[in-house]
LOKOLDO-765668 format. One line per 8 residues: number of its first residue (from 0); for each residue x, z, y of N, C-alpha, C, O. Coordinates in pm, whole numbers, plus 32768, in hexadecimal, padded with zeros to 4 digits. Atoms other than C-alpha are relative to their C-alpha. Example, Ala and Ser with C-alpha at 12.3 -4.5 7.8 and 13.67 -1.06 7.14 Angstrom:
BEGIN
0 = 8059,8000,7F89,84CE,830C,7E3E,805A,8000,8078,80C2,8042,8076 | 7FAE,7FFA,7F89,8557,82CA,7F96,7FB3,8049,806D,7FE6,805A,80DC;
//
This chain:
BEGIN
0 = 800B,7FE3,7F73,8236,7B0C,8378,802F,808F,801C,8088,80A2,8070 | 7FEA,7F8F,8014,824E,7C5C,834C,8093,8036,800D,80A6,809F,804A | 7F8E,7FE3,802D,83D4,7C58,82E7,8017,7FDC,8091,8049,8033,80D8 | 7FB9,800E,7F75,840A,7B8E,8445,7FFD,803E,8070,8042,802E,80D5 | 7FF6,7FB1,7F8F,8385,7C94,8500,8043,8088,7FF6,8071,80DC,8043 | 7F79,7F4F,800F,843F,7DBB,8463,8089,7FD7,8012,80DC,802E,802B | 7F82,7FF4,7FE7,8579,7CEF,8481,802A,7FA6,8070,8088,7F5C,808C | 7FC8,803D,7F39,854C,7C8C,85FB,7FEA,7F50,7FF7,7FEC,7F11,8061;
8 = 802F,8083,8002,84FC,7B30,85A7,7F94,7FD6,805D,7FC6,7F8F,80B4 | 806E,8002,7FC4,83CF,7B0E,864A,7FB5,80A3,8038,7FB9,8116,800C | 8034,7F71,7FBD,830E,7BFC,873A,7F63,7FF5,7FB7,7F48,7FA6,7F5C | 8075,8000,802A,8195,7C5C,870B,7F8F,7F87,801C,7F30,7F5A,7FDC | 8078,806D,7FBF,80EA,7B5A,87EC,801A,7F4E,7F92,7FC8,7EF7,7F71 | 7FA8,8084,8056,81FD,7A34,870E,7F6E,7FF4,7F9B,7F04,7FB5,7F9E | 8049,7FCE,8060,8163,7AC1,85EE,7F78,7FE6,7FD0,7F50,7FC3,7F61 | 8099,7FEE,800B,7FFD,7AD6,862C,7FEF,7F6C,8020,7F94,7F38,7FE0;
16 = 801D,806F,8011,800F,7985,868E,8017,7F85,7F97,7FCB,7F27,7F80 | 7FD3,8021,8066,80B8,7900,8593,7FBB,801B,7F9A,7FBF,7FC9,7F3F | 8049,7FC4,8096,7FE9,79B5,848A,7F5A,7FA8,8019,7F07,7F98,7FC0 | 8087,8025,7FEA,7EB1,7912,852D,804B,7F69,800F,7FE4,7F2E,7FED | 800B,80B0,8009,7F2B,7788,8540,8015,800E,7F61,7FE1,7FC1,7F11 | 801C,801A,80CA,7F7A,77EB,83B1,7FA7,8009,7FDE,7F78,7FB3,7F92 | 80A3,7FDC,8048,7E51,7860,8360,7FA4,7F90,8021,7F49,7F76,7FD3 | 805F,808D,7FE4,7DA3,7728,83F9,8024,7F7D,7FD5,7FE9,7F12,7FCB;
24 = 7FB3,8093,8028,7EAC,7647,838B,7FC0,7FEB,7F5C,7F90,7F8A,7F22 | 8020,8025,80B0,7E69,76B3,8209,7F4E,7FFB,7FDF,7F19,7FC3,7F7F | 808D,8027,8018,7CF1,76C4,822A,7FD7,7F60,8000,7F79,7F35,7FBE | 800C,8054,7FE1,7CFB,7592,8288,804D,7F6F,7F9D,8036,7EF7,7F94 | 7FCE,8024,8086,7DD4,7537,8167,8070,7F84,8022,807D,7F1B,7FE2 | 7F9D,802A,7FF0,7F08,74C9,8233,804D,8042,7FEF,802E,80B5,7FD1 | 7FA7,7FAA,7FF9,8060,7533,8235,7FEC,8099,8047,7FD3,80A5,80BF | 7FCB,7FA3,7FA3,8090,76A0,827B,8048,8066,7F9A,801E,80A5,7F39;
32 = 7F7E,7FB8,806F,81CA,7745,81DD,7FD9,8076,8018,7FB8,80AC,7FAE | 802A,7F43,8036,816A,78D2,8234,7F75,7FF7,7FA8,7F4D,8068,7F8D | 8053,7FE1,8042,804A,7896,8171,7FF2,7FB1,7F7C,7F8A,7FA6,7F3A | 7FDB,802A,80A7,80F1,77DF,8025,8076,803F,7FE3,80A5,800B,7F7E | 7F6E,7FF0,8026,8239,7881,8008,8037,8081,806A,800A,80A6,80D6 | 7F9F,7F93,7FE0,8320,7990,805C,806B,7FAE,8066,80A0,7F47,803B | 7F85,8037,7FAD,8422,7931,818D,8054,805C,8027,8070,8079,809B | 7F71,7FBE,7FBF,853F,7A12,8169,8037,800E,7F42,7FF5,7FFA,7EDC;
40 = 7FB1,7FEB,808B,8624,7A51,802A,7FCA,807C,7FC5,7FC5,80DF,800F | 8004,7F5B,8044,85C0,7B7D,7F2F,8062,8011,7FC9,8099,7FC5,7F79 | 7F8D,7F96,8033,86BC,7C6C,7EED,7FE5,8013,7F48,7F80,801D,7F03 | 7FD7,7FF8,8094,8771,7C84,7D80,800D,8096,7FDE,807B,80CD,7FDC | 7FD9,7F83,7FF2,873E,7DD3,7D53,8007,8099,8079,7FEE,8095,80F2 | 800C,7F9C,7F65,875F,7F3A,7E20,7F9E,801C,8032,7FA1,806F,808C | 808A,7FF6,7FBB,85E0,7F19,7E69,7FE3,8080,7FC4,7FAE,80C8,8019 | 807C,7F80,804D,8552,804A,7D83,7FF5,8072,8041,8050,80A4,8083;
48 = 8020,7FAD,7FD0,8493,814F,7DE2,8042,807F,7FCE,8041,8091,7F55 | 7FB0,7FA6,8060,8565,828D,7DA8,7FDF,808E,8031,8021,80F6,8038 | 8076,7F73,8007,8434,837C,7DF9,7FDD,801F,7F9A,7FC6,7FCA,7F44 | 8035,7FAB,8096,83CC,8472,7CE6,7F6E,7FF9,802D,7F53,800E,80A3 | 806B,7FEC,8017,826E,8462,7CA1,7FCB,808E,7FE7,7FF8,80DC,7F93 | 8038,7F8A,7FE7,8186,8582,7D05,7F8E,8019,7FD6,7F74,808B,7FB2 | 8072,7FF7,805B,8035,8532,7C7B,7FBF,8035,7FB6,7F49,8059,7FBE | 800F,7FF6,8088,8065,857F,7B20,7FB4,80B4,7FE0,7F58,80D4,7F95;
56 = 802A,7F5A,7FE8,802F,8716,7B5D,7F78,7FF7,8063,7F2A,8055,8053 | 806C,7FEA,7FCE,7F18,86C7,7C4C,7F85,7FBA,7F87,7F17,7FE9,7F6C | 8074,804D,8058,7E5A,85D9,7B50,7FE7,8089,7F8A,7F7A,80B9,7F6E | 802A,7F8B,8067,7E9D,8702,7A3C,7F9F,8058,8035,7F30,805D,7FFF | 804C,7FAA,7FED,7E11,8805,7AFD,7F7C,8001,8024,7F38,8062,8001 | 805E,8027,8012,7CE7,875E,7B6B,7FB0,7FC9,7FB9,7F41,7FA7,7FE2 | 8034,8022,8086,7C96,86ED,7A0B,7FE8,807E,7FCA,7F73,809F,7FB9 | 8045,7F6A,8025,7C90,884A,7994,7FBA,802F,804F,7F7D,807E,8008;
64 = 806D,7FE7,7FCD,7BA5,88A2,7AA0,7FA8,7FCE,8010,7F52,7FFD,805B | 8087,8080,802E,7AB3,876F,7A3C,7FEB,8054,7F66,7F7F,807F,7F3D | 8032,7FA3,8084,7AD1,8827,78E8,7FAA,806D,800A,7F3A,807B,7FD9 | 8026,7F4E,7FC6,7A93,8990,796E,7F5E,7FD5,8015,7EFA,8008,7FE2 | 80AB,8004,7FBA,7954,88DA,7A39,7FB1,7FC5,7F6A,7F3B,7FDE,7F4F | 8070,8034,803F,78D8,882F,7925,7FD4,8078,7F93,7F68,8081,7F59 | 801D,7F96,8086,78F7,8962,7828,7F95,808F,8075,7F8D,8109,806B | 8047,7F62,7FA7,7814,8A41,7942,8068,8043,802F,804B,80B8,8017;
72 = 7F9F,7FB1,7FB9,794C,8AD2,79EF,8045,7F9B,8058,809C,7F4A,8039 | 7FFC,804D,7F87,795F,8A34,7B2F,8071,8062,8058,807D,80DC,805A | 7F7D,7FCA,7F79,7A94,8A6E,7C4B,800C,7F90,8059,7FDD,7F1E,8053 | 7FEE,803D,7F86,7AE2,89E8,7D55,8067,7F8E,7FFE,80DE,7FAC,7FF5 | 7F82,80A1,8049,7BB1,888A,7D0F,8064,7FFE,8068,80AC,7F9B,805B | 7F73,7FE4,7FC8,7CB6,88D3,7DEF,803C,8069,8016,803A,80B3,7FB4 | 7F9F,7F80,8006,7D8D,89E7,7E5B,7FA6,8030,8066,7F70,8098,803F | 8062,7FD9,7F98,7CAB,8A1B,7F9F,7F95,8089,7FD0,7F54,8078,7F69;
80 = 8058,7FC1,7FDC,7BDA,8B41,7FC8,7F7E,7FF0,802D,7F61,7FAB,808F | 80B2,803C,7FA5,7A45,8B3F,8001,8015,8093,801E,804E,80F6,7FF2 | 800F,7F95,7FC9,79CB,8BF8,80FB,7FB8,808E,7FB8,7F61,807B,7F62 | 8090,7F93,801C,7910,8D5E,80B3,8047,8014,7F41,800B,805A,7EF0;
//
């Protein structure tokens, strides 16, 4: 449903109705294709995410300051400032 409304297929009101006769169709344990199957082609490729991961330096540094706290040397687990 989702895909038909990012690619103009259907508007919001289509949609919402459509998503609600599926949802009653398959509870009901009749046909309803948006809720057994995919209805558009997946792409061969070209999909990957080709964001760098940022995490990895936040998980470090807040692991050494779970260390710090647990060894009695406590800071402040983020970069932030306390007041006073």
């Amino acid at each position: 449903m989702v895909h038909e409304l990012a690619t103009g297929k259907r508007d919001v009101a289509g949609a919402r109705h459509t998503s609600e006769q599926n949802t009653v169709a398959y509870t009901l344990g009749r046909e309803a294709p948006y809720a057994e199957r995919l209805l558009f082609d997946m792409p061969e490729g070209g999909t990957e995410d080709l964001d760098e991961s940022a995490i990895g330096e936040a998980i470090t540094e807040e692991f050494a300051g779970k260390v710090k706290d647990t060894l009695g040397h406590p800071e402040e687990p983020t970069d932030r400032c306390s007041p006073g």
